[in-house]
C-alpha positions in Angstrom: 43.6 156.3 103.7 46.3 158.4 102.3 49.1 156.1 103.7 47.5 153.1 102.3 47.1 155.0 98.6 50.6 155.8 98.5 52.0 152.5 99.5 49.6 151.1 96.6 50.9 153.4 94.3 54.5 152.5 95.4 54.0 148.9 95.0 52.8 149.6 91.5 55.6 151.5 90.5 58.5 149.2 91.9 56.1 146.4 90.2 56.1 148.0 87.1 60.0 148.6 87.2 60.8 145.3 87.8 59.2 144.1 84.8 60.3 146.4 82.3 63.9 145.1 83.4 63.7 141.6 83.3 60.5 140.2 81.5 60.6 143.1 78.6 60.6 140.8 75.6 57.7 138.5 76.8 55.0 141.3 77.8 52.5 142.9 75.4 50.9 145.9 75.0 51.8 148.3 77.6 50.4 151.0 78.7 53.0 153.0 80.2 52.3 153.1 84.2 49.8 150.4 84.2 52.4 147.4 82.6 51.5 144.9 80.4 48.3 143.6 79.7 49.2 140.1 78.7 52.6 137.9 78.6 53.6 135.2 75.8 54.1 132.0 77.8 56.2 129.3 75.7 54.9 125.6 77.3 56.1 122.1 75.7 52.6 119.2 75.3 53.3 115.5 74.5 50.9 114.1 72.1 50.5 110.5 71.7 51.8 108.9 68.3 51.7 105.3 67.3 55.2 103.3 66.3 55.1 100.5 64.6 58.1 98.2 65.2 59.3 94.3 64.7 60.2 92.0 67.4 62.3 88.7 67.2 60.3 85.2 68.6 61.1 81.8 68.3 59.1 78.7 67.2 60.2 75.7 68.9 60.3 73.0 66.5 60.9 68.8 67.7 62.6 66.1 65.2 63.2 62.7 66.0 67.0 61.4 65.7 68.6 58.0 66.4 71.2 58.2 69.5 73.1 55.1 69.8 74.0 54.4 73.3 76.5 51.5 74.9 75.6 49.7 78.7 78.5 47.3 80.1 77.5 43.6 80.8 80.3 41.8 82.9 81.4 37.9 82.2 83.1 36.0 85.3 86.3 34.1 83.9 88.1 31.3 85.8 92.2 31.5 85.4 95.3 30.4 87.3 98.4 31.9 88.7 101.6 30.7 90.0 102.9 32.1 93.3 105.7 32.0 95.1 106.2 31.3 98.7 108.5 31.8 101.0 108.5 29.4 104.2 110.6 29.7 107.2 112.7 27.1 108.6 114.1 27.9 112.7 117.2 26.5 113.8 118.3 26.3 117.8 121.8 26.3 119.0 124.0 27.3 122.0 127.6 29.6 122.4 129.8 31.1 125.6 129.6 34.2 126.4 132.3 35.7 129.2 131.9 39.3 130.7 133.5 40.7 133.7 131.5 41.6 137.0 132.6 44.2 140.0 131.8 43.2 143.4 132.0 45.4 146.5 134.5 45.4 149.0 134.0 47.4 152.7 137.0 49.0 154.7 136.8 50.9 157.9 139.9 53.9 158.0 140.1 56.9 160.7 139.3 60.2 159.1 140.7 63.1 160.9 137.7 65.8 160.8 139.6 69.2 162.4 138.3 72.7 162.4 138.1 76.0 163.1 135.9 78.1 165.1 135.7 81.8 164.7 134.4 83.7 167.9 133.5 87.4 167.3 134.6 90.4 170.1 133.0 92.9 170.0 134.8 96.9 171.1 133.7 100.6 171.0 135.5 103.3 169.3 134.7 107.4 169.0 135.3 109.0 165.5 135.6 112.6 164.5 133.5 113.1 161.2 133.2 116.5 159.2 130.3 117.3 157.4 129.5 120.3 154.7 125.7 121.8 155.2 124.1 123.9 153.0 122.2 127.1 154.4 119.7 128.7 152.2 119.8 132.4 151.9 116.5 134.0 150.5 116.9 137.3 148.5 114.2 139.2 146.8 114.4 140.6 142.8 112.5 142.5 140.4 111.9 141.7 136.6 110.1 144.0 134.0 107.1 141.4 132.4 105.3 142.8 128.9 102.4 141.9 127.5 100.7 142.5 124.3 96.9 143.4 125.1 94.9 143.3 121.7 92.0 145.9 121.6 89.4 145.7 119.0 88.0 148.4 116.7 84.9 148.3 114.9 84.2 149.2 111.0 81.7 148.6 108.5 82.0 148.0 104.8 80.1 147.4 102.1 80.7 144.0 100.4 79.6 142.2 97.3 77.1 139.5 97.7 76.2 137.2 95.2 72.5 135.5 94.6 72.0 132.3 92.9 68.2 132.4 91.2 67.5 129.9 88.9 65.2 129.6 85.6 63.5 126.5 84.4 64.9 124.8 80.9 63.8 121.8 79.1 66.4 119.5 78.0 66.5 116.0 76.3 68.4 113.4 77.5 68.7 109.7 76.9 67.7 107.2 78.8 68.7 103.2 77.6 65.4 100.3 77.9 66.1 96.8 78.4 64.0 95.5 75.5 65.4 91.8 75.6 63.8 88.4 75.9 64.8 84.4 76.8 66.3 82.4 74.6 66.8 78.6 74.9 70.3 76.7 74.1 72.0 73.6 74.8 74.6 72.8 77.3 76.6 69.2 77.5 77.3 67.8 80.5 79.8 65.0 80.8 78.9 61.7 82.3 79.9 60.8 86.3 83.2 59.0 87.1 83.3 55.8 88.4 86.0 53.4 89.7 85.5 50.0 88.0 87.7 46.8 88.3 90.3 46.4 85.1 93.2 43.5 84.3 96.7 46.1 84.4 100.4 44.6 83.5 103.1 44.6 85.2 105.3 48.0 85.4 107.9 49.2 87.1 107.7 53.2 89.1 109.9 55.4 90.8 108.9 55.6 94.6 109.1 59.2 96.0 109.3 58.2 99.4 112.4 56.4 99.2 114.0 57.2 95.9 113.9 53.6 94.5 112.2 51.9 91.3 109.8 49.2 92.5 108.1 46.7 90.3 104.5 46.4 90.3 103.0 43.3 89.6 100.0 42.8 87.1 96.6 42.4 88.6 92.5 43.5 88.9 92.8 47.5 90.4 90.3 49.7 90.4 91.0 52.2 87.0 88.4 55.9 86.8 85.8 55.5 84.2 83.4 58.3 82.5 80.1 57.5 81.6 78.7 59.1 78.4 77.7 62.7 78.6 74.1 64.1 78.6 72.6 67.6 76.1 70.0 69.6 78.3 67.8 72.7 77.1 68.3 75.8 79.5 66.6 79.1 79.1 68.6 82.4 79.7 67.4 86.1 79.7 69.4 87.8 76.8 69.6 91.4 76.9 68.6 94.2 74.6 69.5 97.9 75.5 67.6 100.5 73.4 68.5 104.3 73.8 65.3 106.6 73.8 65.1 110.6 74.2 63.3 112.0 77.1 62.8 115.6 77.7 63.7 116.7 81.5 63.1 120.4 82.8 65.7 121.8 84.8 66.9 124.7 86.9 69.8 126.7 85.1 71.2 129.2 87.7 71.7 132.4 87.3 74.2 135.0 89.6 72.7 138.4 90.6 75.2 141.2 92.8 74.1 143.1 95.3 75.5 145.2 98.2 75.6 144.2 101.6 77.2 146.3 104.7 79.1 144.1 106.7 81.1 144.8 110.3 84.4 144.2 110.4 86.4 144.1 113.4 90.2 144.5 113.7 92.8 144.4 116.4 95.4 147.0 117.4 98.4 145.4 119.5 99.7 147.4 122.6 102.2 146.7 125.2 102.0 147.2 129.0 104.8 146.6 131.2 104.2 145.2 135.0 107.0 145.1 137.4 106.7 141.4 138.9 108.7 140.9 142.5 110.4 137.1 142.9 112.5 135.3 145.5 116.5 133.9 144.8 117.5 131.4 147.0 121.5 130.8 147.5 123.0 128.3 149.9 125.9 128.9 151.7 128.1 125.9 153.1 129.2 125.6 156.3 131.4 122.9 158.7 130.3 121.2 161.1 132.5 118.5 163.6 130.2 115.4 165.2 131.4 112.4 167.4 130.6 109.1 166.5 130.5 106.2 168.7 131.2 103.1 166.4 131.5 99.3 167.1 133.8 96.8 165.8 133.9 92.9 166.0 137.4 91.1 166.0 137.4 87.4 165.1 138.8 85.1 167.5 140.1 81.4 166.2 139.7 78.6 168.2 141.1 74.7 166.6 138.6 72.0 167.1 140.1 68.2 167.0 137.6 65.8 165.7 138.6 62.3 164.3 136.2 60.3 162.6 135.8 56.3 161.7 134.9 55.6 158.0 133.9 52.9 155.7 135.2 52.8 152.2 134.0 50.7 149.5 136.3 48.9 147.0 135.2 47.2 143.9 137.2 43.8 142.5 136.5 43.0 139.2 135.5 39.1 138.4 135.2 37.1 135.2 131.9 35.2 134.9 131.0 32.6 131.4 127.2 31.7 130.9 125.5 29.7 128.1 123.3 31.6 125.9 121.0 29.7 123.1 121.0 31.2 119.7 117.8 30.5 117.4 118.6 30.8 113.3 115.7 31.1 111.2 116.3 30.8 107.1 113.8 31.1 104.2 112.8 28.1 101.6 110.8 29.2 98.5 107.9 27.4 97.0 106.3 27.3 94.1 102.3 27.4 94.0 99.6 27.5 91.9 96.4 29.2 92.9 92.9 29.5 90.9 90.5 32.6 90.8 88.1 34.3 89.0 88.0 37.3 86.8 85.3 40.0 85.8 85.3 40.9 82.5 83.4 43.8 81.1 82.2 44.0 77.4 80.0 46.6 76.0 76.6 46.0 73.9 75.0 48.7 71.6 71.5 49.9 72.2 69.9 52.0 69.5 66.9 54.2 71.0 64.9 57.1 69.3 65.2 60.7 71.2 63.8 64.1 69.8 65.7 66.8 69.2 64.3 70.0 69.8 65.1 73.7 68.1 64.4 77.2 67.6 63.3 79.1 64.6 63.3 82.6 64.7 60.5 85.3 63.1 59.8 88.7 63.3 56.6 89.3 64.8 55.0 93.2 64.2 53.6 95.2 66.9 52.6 98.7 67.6 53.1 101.2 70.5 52.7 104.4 71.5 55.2 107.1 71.7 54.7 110.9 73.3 56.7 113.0 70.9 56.8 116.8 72.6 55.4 119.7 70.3 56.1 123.8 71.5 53.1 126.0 72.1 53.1 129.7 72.8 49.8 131.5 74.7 49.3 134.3 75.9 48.2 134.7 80.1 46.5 137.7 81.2 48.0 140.2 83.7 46.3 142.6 86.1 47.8 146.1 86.2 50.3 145.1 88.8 51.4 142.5 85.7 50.7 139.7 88.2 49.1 137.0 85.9 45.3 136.4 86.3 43.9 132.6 87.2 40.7 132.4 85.2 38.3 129.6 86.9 36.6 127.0 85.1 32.5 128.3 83.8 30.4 126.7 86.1 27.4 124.7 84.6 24.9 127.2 86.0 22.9 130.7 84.1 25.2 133.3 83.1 26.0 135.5 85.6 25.0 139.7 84.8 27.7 141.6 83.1 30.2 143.8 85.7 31.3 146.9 84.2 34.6 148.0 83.1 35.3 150.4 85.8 34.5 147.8 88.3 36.6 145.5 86.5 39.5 147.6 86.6 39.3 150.9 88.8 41.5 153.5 88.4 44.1 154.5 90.5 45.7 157.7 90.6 49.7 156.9 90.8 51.6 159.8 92.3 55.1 159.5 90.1 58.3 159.4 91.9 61.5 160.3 89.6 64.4 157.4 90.7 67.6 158.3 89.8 68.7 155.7 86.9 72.4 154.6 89.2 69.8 153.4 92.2 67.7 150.0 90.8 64.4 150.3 92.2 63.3 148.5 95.1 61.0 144.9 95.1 57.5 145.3 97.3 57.5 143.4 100.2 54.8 140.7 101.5 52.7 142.5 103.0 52.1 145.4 100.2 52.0 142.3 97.7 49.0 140.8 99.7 47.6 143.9 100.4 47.7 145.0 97.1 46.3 141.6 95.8 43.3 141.8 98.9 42.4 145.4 97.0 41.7 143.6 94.0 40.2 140.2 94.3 37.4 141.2 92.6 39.8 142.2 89.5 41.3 138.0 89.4 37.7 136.5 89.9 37.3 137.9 86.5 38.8 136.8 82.8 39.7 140.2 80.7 40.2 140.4 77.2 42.3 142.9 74.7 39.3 145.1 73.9 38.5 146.3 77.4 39.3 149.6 78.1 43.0 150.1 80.9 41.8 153.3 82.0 43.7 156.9 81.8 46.8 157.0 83.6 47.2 160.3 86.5 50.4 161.8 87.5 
């Protein structure tokens, strides 16, 4: 029971420490060991506000209008045009033609065909030859081989370590609302293109493909032709960006030192020397006298007589004449004339009634609702450990019977431990936070106020 008492009263103490360090200008009404008995809480409500505002609409509003509008109607007319013809006219007749021709001639002459044949002896002869050989001669040797070995040595050291903790903070940023709407306009859209027969003159062009000017003749050719164009109504979305304030809580970090011991470990370089044994090979040359049977072919040359009948083939040249018929064929022009028939196109108006539609804009009024943020400052309840107390919602039930004060809050004698003011003191753990909250559950299920009495501190 002792143990237990003094870890309470630890707890209390480091507790009580803590928050005279960091949350001093929010508590209230201390007590000297026992801590605050309340803390001023700053919180941010929305209330709801109504805006009244103007939007832009549009009235759609129809006339009628006179569009004039032209259709083609196409006339057939008969005409004439003179051509000329060009007829051909053939024409047979005969000429000499003299050419030379070779004809063979065969003649039998003696050839005299003679050769040599070469007959190979073959005789064995000894040689002396000298060769140089290379004998190894294996010697062994001793080197001096160092090596850096690196042995490592231990230390510890107290380091720096830094904390991150952050705080909450409410700032206001803006954030942009498409507010926009459709509006309606008018696009033109040009009429199709169509190839239609029209009379053209006579011109003359430059050809690219051979680099002349040709002349080309007047006629019916096919010439593009756009119809009238057509207005349409299309709808597009047109966008309207409005900036509004919204308020956003964030984390603001804050950097806290502490000390940390930390091992370090560092290496000290020392040598060793081993004496390594290795082999040197040298090669000594030496002399050495072989006998070599070697063979050896001699050509012999032997004359073969061989004579030969052959046939040889002369040409004689011989003049030769022949008839060949040559057909002429000339040109004779003639003038014709030839009918045909012509599509004219004329154009007739046509007057027809269309309605024109448009958009009239007015500014319609409408309200909404805005949350507009408003501060408020409370004040929570703490417990003597200056943990804040939940207070639970009154149940619809009979009241229940009064508890008294020292039930409420019991005393507990604190035994006092000087800290010297260089050392911070020390954050509970866990488990003396839970057991010191398991000690007084009975203390939370309740709602204090500022008239009960905190009980007489004991050294």
């Amino acid at each position: 029971m002792k143990l237990a008492h003094l870890k309470t009263a630890l707890a209390a103490i480091a507790i009580v420490g803590v928050s005279t360090m960091s949350a001093r200008p929010a508590a209230a009404q201390s007590c000297g060991v026992c801590g605050p008995s309340y803390k001023i809480v700053t919180q941010t409500i929305y209330e709801d506000q109504p805006v009244t505002a103007y939007r832009l609409e549009y009235d759609r509003v129809e006339t009628p209008k006179q569009v004039t509008s032209y259709r083609p109607v196409w006339e057939t007319e008969a005409r004439e045009r003179r051509v000329t013809v060009a007829k051909p006219v053939t024409e047979t007749s005969e000429r000499e033609e003299r050419y030379t021709v070779m004809k063979p001639v065969w003649e039998e002459q003696m050839e005299d065909r003679s050769y040599n044949r070469v007959r190979m002896v073959t005789e064995t002869e000894m040689r002396e030859q000298v060769n140089t050989v290379l004998k190894p001669v294996t010697e062994t040797q001793f080197y001096d081989k160092q090596t850096v070995v690196r042995r490592p040595v231990t230390e510890t050291v107290m380091q720096n370590q830094t904390v991150t903790m952050y705080q909450p903070q409410t700032v206001c940023r803006t954030q942009y609302v498409d507010q926009g709407g459709y509006q309606t306009t008018q696009v033109y859209t040009p009429g199709a293109v169509r190839n239609r027969l029209q009379w053209t003159t006579g011109q003359t062009y430059f050809d690219p493909v051979t680099g002349q000017y040709r002349y080309d003749r007047g006629g019916l050719h096919w010439v593009p032709q756009q119809q009238a164009g057509t207005v349409t109504n299309v709808t597009n979305y047109v966008p309207n960006v409005v900036a509004q304030q919204v308020p956003t809580t964030q984390y603001v970090p804050t950097q806290v030192t502490q000390q940390v011991p930390v091992q370090r470990v560092r290496y000290e370089d020392e040598v060793q020397v081993q004496r390594i044994p290795y082999n040197v090979t040298r090669y000594e040359q030496v002399q050495q006298v072989q006998q070599i049977p070697i063979t050896v072919q001699k050509p012999v040359v032997e004359r073969v007589e061989n004579i030969v009948p052959v046939k040889v083939c002369k040409w004689v040249q011989e003049e030769v004449v022949r008839k060949v018929p040559i057909t002429t064929t000339r040109m004779v022009y003639e003038e014709q004339v030839q009918p045909y028939e012509v599509k004219v196109q004329k154009w007739v108006a046509e007057t027809s009634t269309v309605t024109e539609t448009k958009l009239e804009p007015k500014w319609v009024q409408y309200t909404y609702t805005k949350r507009v943020p408003r501060t408020v400052t409370m004040r929570v309840p703490l417990d003597a450990f200056g943990n804040p107390i939940v207070v639970a919602p009154a149940a619809s039930v009979s009241p229940a019977p009064a508890v008294p004060n020292s039930v409420l809050r019991p005393e507990v004698k604190v035994q006092r431990t000087i800290v010297p003011p260089s050392e911070p003191p020390k954050a509970p753990t866990e488990a003396e936070l839970k057991a010191a909250e398991g000690g007084k559950s009975s203390e939370k299920s309740a709602s204090p106020s500022d008239s009960d009495e905190t009980g007489t501190p004991a050294l």
